[in-house]
MDTraj code that builds the backbone (N, CA, C; nanometers):
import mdtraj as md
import numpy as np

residues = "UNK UNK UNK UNK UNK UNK UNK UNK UNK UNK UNK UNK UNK UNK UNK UNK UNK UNK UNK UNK UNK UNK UNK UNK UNK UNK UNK UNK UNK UNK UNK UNK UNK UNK UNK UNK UNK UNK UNK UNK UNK UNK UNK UNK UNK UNK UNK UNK UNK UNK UNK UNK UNK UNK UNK UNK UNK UNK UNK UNK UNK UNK UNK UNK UNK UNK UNK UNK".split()
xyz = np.array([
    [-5.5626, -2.6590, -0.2253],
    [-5.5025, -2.6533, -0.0940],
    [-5.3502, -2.6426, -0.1079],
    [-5.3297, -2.5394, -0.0022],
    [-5.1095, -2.5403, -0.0305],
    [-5.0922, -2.6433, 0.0345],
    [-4.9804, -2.7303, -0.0627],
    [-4.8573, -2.8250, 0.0425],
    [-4.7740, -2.7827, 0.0908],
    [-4.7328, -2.7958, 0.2164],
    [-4.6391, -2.7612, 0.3373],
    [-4.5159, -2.8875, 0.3423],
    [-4.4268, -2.8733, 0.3950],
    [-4.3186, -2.9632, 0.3848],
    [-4.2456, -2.9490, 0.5354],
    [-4.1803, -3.0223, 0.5963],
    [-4.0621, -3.0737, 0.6920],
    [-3.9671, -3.0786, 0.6428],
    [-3.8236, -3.0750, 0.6757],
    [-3.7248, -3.1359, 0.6825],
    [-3.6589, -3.2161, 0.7996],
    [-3.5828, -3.3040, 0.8110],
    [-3.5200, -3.3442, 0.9059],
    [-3.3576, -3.4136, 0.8465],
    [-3.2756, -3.3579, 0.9171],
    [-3.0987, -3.4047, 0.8645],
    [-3.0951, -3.5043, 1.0044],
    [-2.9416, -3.5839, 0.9364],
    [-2.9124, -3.6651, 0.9866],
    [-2.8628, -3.6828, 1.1222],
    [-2.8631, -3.5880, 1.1720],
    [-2.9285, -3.5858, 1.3055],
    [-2.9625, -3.5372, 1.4398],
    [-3.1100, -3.5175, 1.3239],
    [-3.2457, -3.4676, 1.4421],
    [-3.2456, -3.3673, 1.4286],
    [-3.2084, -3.2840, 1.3789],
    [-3.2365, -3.1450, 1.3702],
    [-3.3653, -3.0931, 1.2566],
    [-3.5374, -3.0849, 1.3060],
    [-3.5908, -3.0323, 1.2403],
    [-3.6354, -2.8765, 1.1568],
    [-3.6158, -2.8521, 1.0613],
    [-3.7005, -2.7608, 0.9799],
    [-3.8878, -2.7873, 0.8822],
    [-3.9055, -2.6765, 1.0191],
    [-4.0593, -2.6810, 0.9592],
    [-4.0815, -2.5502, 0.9359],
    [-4.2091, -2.5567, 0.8460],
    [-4.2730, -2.4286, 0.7718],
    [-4.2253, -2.4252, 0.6358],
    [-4.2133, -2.5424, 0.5499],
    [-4.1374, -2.5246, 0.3997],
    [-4.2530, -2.4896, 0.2876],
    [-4.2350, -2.4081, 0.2236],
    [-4.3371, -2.4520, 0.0930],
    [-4.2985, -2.5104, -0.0102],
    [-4.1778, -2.4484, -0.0468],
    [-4.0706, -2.4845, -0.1242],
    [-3.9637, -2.5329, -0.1033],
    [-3.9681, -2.6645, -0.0488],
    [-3.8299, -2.7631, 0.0090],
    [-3.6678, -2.6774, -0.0151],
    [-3.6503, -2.7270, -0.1585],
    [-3.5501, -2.6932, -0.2292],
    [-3.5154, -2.5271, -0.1397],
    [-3.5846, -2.4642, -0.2020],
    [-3.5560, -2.3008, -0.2071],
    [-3.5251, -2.2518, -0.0341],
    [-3.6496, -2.3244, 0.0079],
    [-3.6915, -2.2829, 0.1375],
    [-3.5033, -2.3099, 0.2369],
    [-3.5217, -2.4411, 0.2320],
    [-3.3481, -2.4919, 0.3093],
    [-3.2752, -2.4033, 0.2494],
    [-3.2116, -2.4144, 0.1506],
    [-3.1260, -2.3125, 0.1148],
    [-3.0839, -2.1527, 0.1637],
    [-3.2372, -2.1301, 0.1659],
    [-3.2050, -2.0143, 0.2552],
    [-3.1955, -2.0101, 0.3727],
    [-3.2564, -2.0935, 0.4463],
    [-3.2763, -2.1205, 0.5725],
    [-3.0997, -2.1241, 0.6297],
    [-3.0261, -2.2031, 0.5047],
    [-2.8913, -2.3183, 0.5724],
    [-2.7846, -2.1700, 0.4954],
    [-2.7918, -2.0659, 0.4450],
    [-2.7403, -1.9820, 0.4056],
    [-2.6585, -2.0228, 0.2588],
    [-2.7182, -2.1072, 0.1876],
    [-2.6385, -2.2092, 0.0947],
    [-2.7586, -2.1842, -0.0415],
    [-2.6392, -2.2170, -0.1635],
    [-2.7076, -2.1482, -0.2963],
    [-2.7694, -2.2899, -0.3881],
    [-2.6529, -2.4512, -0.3107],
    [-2.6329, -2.5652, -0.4214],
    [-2.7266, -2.6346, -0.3517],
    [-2.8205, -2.7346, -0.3606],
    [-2.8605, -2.8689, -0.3339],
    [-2.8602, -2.9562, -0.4616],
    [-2.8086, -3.0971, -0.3588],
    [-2.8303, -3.2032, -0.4377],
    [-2.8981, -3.3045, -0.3761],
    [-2.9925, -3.3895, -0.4964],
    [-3.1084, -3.4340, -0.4833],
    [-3.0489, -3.5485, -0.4022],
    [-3.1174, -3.6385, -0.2928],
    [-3.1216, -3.7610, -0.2136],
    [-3.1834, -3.8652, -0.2614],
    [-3.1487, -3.9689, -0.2350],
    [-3.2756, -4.0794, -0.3256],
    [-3.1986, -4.1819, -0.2209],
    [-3.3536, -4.2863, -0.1988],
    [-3.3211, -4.3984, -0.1087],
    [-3.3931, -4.5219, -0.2230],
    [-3.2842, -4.6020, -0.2268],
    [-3.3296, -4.7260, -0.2872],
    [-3.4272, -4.8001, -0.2365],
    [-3.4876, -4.8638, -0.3129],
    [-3.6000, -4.9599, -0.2870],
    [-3.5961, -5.0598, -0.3668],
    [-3.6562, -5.1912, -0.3032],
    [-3.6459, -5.3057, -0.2627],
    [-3.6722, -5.3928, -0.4629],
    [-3.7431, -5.2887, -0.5206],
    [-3.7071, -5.3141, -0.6486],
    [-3.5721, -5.3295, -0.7915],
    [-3.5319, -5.1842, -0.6786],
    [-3.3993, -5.1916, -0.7612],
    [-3.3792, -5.0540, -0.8380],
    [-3.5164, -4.9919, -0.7881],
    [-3.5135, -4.8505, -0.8524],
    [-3.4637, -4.7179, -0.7473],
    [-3.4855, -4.6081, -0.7796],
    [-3.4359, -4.5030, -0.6951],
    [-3.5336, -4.4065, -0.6486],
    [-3.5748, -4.3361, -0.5310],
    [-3.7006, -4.2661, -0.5049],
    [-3.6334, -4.1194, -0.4699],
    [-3.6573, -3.9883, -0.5060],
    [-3.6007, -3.9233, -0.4274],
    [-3.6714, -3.8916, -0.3109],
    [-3.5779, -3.8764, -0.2250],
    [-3.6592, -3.8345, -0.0466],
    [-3.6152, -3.7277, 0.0228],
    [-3.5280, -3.6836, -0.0586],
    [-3.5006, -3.5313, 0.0459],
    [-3.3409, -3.4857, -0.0539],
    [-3.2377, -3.3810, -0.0182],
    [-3.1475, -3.2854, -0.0579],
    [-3.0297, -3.3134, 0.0455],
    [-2.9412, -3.3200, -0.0321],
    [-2.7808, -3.2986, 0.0798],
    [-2.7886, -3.1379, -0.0114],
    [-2.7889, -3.0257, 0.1056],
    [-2.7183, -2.9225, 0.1220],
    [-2.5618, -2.8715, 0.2127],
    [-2.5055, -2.9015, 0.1838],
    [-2.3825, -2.8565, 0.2562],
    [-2.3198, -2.9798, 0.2966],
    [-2.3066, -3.0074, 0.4418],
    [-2.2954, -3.1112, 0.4857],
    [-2.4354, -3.1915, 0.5668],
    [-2.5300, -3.1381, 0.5193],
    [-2.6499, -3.1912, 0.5587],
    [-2.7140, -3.3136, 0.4899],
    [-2.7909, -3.4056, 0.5361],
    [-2.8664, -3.4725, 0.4127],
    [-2.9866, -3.4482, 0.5420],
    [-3.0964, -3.3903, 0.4188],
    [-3.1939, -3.3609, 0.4978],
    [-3.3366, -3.4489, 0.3847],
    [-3.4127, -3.5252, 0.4487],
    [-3.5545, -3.6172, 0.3996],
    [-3.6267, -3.4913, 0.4498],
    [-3.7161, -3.5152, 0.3066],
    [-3.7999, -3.4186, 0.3438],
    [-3.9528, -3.4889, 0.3433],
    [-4.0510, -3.4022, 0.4309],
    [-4.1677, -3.4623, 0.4342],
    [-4.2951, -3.3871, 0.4266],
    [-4.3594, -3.4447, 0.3395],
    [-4.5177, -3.3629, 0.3275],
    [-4.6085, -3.3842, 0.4170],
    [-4.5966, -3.2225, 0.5114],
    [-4.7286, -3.2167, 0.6482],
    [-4.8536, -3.2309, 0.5698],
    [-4.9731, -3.3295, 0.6058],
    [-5.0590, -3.2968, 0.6316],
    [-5.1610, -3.3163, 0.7267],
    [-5.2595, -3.2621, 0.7198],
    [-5.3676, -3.2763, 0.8438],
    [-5.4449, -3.3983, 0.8479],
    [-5.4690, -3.4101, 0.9788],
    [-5.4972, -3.5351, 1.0334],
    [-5.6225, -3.5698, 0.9248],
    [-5.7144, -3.4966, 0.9217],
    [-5.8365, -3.5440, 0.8909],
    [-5.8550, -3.5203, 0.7269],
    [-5.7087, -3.5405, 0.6494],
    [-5.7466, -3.5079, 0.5064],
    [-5.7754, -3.6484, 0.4623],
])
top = md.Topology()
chain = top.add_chain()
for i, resn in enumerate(residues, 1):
    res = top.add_residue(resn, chain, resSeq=i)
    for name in ("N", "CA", "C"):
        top.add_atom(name, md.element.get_by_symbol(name[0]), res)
traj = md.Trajectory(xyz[None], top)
């Protein structure tokens, strides 16, 4: 099955229809660089969750269907 992806920046502005997070924004935002996002957790380690492109920081999220 293909994975599909979301984005959402800091604020509120969604991008949907991704296959390829990375690649997909980039073109979308007319931009060549991303850098990776990571939100700490409660351990002490680092998760990544989404890309600052430009002046964006956009979390990204994996659509799936209700009934998987």
């Amino acid at each position: 099955m293909e994975r599909h992806f979301m984005a959402m920046d800091q604020y509120g502005q969604f991008f949907h229809g991704l296959k390829n997070p990375r690649k997909d924004l980039c073109e979308k935002l007319g931009r060549k660089h991303a850098s990776k996002m990571y939100h700490d957790r409660k351990d002490g380690t680092a998760r990544h969750c989404g890309y600052i492109i430009g002046t964006l920081w956009l979390e990204v999220f994996e659509v799936k269907p209700i009934n998987s």
